[in-house]
C-alpha positions in Angstrom: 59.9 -161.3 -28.9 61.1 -164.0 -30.5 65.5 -164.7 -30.9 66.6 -165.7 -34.4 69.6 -167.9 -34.8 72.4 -165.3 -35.0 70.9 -164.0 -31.4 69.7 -160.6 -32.5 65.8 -159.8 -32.0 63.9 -159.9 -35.4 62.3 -156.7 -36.3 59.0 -156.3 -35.3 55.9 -155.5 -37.3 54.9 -152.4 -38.6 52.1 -150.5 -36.4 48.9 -150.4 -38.5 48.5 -147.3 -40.1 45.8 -144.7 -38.1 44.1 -141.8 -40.3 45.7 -138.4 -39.4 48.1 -139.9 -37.2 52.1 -138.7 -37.1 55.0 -140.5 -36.5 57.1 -139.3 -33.8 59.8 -136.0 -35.1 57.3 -135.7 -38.4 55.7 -132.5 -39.0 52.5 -132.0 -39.8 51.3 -131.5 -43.7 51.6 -128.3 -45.3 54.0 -127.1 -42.8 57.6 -126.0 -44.0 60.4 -127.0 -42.7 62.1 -124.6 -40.2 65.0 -123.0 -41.5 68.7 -123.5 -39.5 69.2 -120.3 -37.6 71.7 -117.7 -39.4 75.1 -117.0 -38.3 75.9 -114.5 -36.6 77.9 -112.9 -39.1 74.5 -112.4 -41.3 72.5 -111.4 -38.3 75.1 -108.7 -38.0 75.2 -107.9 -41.7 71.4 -107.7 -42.1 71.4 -105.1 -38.9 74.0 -103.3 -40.4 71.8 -103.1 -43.9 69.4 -101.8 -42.0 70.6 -99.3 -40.7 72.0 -98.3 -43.7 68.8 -97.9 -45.4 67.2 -95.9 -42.5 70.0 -94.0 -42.5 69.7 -93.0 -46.5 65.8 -93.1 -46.0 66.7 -90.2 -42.8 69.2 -87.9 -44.5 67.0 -87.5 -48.1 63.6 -87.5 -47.3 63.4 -84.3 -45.2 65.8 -81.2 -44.1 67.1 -82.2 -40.9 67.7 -79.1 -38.1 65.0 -76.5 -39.8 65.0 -74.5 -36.4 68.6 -75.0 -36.0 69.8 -73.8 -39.4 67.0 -71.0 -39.2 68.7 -69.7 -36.1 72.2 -69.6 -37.6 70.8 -67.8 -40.4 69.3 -65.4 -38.1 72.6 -65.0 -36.2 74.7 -64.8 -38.8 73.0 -62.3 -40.8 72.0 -60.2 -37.9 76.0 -60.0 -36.9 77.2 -59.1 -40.0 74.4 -56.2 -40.2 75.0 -54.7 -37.1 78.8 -55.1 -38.0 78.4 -53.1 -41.3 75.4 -50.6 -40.0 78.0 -49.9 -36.4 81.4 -49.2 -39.1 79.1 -47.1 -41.8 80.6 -44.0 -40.7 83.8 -46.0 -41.2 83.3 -48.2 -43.8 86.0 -46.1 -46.3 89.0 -46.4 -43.7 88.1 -50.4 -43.3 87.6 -51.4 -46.7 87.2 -48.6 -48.8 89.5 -45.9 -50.6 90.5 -44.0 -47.5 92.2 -47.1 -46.2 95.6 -48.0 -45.6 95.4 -50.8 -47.7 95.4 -49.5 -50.9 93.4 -50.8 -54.2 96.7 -51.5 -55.8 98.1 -53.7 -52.2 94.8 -55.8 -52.5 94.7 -56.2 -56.1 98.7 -57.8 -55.5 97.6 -59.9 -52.8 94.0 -61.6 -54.4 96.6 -62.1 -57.6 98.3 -63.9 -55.0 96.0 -66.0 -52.8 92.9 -65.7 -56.1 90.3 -64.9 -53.1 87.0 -63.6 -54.6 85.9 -59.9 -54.0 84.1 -57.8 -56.8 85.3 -54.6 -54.8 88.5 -55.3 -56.9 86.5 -55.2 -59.9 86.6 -51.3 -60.3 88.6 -48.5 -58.3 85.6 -45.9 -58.2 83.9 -45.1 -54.7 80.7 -45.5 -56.4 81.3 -49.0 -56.7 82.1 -49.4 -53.1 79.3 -47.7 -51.9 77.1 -49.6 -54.2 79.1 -53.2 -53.1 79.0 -52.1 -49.5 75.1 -51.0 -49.6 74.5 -54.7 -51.5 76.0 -56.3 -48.4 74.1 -54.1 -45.5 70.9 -55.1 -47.7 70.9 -58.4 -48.7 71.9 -59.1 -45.1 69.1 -57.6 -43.4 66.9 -59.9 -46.5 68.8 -62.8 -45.1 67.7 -62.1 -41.6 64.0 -61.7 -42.4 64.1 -65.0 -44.4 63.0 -63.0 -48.0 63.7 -65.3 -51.2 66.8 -66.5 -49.2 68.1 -68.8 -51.8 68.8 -66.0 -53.2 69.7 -63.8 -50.5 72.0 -66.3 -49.2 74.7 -65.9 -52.3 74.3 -62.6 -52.6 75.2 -62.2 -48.6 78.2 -65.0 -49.0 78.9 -62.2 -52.0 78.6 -59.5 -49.7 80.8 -61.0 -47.0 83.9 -62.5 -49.1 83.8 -58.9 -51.3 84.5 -57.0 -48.7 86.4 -59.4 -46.0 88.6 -60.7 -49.0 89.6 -56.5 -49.7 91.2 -56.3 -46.2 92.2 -59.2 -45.2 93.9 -57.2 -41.7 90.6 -56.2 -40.2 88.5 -58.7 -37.7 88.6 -60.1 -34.6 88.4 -63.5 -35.3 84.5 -63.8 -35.7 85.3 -62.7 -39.0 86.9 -66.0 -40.0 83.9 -67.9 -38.7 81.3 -65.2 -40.7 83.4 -66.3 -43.4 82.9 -70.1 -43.7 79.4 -70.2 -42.6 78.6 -67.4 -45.5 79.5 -70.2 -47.7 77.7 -72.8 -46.0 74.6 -71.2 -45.6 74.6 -70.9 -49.7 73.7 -75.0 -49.5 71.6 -74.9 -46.7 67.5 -74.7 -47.0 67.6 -72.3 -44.0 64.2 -70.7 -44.6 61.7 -73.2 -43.9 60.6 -72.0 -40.6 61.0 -68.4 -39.2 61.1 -66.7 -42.2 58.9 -64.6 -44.8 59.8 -67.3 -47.3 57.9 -70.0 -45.2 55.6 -67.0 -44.1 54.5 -66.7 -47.8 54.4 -70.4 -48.6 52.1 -71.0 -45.7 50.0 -68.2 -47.5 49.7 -68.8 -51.1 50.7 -72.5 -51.5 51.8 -73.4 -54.9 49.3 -71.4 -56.7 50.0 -67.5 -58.5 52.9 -66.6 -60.2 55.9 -65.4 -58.7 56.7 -62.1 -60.4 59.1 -60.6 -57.9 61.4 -64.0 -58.0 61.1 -64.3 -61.9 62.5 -60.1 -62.2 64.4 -60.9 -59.5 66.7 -64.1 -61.2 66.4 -62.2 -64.5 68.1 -59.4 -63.3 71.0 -61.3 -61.6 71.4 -63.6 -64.6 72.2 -60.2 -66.4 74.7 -59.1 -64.2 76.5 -62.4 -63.8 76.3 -62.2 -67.8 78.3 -59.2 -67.6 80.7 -60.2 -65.2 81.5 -63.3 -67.1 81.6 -62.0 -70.3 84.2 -59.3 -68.5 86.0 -61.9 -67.8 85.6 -61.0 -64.3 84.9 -64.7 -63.3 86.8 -67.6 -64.4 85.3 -71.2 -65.0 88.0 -73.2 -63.9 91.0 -73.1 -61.9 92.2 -72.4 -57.9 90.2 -69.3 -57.3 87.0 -70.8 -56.6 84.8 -72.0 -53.5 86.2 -75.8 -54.7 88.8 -76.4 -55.7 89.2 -76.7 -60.5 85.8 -75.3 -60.2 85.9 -71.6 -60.7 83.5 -69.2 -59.4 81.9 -68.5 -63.0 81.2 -72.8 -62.3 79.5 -72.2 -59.3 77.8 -69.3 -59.5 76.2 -70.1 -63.2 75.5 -73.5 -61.6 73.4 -72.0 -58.8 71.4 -69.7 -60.9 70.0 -72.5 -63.3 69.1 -74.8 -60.5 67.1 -72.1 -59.0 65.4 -71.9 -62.5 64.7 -75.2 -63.0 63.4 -75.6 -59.2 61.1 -72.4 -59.7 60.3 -74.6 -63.4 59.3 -77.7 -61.5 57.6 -76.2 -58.2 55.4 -74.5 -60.7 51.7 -75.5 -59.9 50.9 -79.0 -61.3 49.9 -79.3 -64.9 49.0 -82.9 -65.0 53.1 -83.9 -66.4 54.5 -86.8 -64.6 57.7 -86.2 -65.9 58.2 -82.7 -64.2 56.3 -84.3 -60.9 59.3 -86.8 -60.8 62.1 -84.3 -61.6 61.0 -81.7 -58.3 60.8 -85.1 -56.2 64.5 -85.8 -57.6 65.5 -82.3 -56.8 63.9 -81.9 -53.6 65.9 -85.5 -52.7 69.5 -84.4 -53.4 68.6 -81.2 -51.6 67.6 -82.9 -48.2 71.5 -84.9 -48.6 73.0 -81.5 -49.7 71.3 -79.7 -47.0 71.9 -82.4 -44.2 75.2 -82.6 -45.4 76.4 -79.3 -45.1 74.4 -79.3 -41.4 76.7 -82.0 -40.3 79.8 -79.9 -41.9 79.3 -77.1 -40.0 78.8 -78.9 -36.5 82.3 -80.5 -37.2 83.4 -76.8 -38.2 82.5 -75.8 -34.4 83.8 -78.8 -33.0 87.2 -78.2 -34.8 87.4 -74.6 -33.7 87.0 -75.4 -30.2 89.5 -78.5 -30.4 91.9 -77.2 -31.8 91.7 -73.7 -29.4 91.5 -75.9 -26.4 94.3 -77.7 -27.3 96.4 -75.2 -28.5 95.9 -73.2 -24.9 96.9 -76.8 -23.0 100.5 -76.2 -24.5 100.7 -72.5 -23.5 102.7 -72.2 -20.3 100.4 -69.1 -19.0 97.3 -71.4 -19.8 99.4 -74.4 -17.7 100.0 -72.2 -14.6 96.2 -70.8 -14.7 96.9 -67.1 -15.6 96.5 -66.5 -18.7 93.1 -65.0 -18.4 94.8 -62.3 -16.1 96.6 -60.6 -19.3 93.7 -59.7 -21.2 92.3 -58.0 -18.3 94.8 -55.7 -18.1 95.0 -54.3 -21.7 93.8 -51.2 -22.3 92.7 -52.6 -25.8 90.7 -55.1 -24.0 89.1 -53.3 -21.4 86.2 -51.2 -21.8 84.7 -51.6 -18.4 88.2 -51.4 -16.3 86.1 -51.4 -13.0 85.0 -55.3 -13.9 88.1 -56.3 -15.5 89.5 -54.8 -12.4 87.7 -56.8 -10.0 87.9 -59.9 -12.2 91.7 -59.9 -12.0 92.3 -59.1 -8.8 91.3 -62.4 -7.4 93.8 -64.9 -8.6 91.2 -67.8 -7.3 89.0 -66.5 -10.0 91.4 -66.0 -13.0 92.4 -69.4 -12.3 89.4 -71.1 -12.5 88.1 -68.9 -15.9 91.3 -70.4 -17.0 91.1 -73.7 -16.5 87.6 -73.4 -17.0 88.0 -72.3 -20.2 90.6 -74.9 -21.4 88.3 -77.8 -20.1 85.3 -76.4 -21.7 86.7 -76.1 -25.0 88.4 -79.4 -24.8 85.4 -81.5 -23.6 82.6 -79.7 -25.7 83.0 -82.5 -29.0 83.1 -85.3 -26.2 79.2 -83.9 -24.9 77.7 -84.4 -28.4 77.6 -88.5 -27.3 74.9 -87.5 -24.3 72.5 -84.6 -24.8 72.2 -83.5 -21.7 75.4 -82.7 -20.6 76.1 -81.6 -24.5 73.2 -78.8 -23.6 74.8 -77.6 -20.2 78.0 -77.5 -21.4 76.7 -75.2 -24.4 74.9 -72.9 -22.0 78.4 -72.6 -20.4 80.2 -71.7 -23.8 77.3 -69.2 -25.0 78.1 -67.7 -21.5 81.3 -67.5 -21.6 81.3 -65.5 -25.2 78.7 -63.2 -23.6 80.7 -62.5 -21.2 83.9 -61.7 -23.6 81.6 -59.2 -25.2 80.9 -57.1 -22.6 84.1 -57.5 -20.1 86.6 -57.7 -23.4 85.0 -55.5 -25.8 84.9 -58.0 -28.8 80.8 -58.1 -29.4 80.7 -59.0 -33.1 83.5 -62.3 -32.4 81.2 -63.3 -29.7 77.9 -62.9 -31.6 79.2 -64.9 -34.2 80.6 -68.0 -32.0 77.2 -67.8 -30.4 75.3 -68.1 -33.8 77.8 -70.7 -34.3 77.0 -72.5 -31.6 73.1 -72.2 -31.9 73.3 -75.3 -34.4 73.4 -77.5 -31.3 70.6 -76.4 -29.7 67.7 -78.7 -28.5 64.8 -78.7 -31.1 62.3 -78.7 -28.0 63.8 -75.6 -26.8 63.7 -73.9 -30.3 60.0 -74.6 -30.8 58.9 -73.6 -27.5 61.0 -70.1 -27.9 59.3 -69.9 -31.4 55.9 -70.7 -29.8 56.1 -68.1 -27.3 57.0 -65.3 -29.9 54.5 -66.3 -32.3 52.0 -65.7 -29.3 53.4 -62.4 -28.3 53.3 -61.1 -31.7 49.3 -62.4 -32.4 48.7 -60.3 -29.3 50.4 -57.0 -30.9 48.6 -57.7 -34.0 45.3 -55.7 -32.8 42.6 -56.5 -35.1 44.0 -58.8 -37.3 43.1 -62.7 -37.3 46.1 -64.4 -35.5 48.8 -66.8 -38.0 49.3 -70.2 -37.7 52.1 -70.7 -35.2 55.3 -70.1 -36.5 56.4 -73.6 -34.2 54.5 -75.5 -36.6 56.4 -78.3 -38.1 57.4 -77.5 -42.1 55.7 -79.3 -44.6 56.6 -83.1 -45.3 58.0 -83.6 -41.6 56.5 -85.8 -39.0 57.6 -84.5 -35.4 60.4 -82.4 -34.4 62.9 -82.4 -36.9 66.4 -82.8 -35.1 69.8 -82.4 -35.5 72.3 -85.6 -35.3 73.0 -84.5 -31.6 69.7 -82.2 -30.8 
């Protein structure tokens, strides 16, 4: 290498040029140049987009919980109808003319608080009988799962009619009858374990449905008459929500079942029809899984707020509270066992405490499944046992239906599996249904809840 004057090296010759040969750090051709590497700021925001979109793909492309909502229509229903069939011979006393609160005390007090009842609607007993027979009906319909769309108002009618005319008589499963009445009215609760999904499974989309047409004709009448009666108001503070009145609502529900029996209507080669059942059958997934997730928080919030309330009671502090109950005549319809269970203070204690700890940890168990199921075996126990050692059955039946929306799908269609087998092998000489554990249409393994 040769020096130049100022002392630095002179630059050297270019290498000859080689065919298909790369310089060092140059990439070959056609290759594109690798991007820099994201933040982590996008890597986080892309994740979270993601999510977002599985999350709005989830909730609105199929019903989540069909087992569990089937089995708190079942509960529900099958409460309320052995509540109303067990009081028949006392329904007059309870909500009737024979009791003490008179037509003219609840006509003052719905003018007061604008709850809904059509008892109020006319004084005559044939209009309670006919009310009160309405209820015992449509919730026996409910329970069987027949046209429960329809079912479903007419039992949230049922229930607020005659809860709403005397407002002094329940046990507290009354309150809980009441909100999930409403609740069920948004809820596709009869896609499995029902004769609607029964029926479906049958005919598929072809024949007409004569019984469903008569059936919304007739009710269109009535509610016709009611609002031209002005019986029902459209707006205001006396509906399910609040400026929407019950004429709203109710009008509202009865022309989307139209238009849904319109647009489910076997296929007639109209794309425009095709895309409106698609949009419908969309916003009822989100309404559906909505209104699931609403009434899991509803059960949550009851036990909350009972445990907590019992952690500032002093008798609840000291671990005896359980020991007062016992000893009520009211509450004791098996005095033997409520004698034995009070008479060790080792056990009232820990029924107490047990109690308290249950109902405050439950909403903490819905973050690991397992626990979440043990602990719900515990509470369904525990309001078992309140039926039979207190003598409250129909407050206990109802916080168990309650709590049957956290149930584990995999237990729900292994019960239904089993029953659908034991009633093939009743079924002498008929060919054996499809098993009532099958998954619904449109789903593609068990269908869960958010925490089962």
């Amino acid at each position: 290498m040769t020096q130049p004057e100022n002392g630095f090296p002179a630059p050297s010759a270019p290498a000859p040029s080689v065919p298909g040969a790369r310089r060092p750090g140059e990439r070959p051709s056609g290759e594109s140049p690798a991007a820099p590497p994201r933040p982590w700021s996008r890597r986080l925001l892309s994740k979270a987009d993601e999510a977002v979109v599985r999350g709005i793909v989830r909730v609105s492309d199929r019903a989540l919980g069909p087992y569990q909502s089937a089995v708190v229509r079942i509960g529900f229903s099958f409460t309320w109808l052995v509540f109303l069939l067990f009081e028949w011979p006392h329904r007059r006393e309870l909500y009737g003319p024979d009791g003490p609160w008179s037509w003219e005390l609840g006509e003052r007090l719905v003018a007061g608080n604008h709850a809904f009842t059509v008892l109020l609607w006319s004084d005559s007993a044939v209009w309670f009988e006919a009310v009160y027979a309405l209820a015992v009906l449509s919730s026996a319909a409910l329970l069987a799962g027949w046209r429960t769309r329809t079912m479903s108002v007419l039992f949230m009618v049922g229930v607020l009619s005659l809860q709403n005319r005397s407002v002094f008589m329940g046990d507290g499963g009354d309150n809980v009858i009441h909100l999930m009445a409403m609740y069920l009215v948004l809820t596709r609760c009869g896609r499995v374990w029902s004769l609607d999904a029964r029926r479906a499974r049958r005919s598929g989309a072809g024949g007409a449905d004569l019984v469903g047409i008569a059936l919304w004709s007739l009710l269109g009448a009535v509610l016709l008459v009611a609002t031209a009666g002005g019986r029902l108001s459209w707006f205001g503070d006396d509906g399910p929500v609040l400026y929407v009145g019950w004429a709203t609502f109710l009008w509202s529900l009865w022309l989307v079942y139209g238009l849904w029996w319109y647009v489910t209507r076997p296929a007639d080669g109209r794309a425009g029809r095709e895309n409106v059942r698609r949009l419908m059958d969309v916003l009822g997934n989100i309404v559906h899984n909505a209104v699931l997730l609403i009434i899991m928080a509803e059960v949550c919030l009851i036990y909350a707020t009972a445990g907590w309330y019992k952690v500032q009671g002093s008798r609840w502090q000291d671990g005896t509270a359980v020991y007062y109950p016992l000893h009520l005549d009211y509450f004791s319809p098996w005095p033997a066992l409520a004698e034995v269970l009070g008479s060790s203070g080792l056990m009232v204690m820990l029924i107490t405490y047990g109690t308290v700890i249950a109902q405050v940890a439950f909403p903490f168990t819905l973050f690991n499944r397992r626990v979440k199921n043990v602990l719900l075996a515990v509470m369904m126990l525990e309001h078992a046992s309140i039926a039979v050692i207190l003598g409250l059955p129909f407050f206990s039946l109802a916080m168990i239906a309650a709590d049957a929306v956290f149930l584990p799908t995999v237990l729900l269609v292994w019960i239904g599996a089993r029953t659908s087998r034991a009633t093939s092998r009743l079924r002498r000489g008929r060919p054996r249904e499809p098993e009532e554990a099958a998954q619904p249409s449109g789903a593609d393994g068990p269908a869960r809840t958010l925490v089962g």
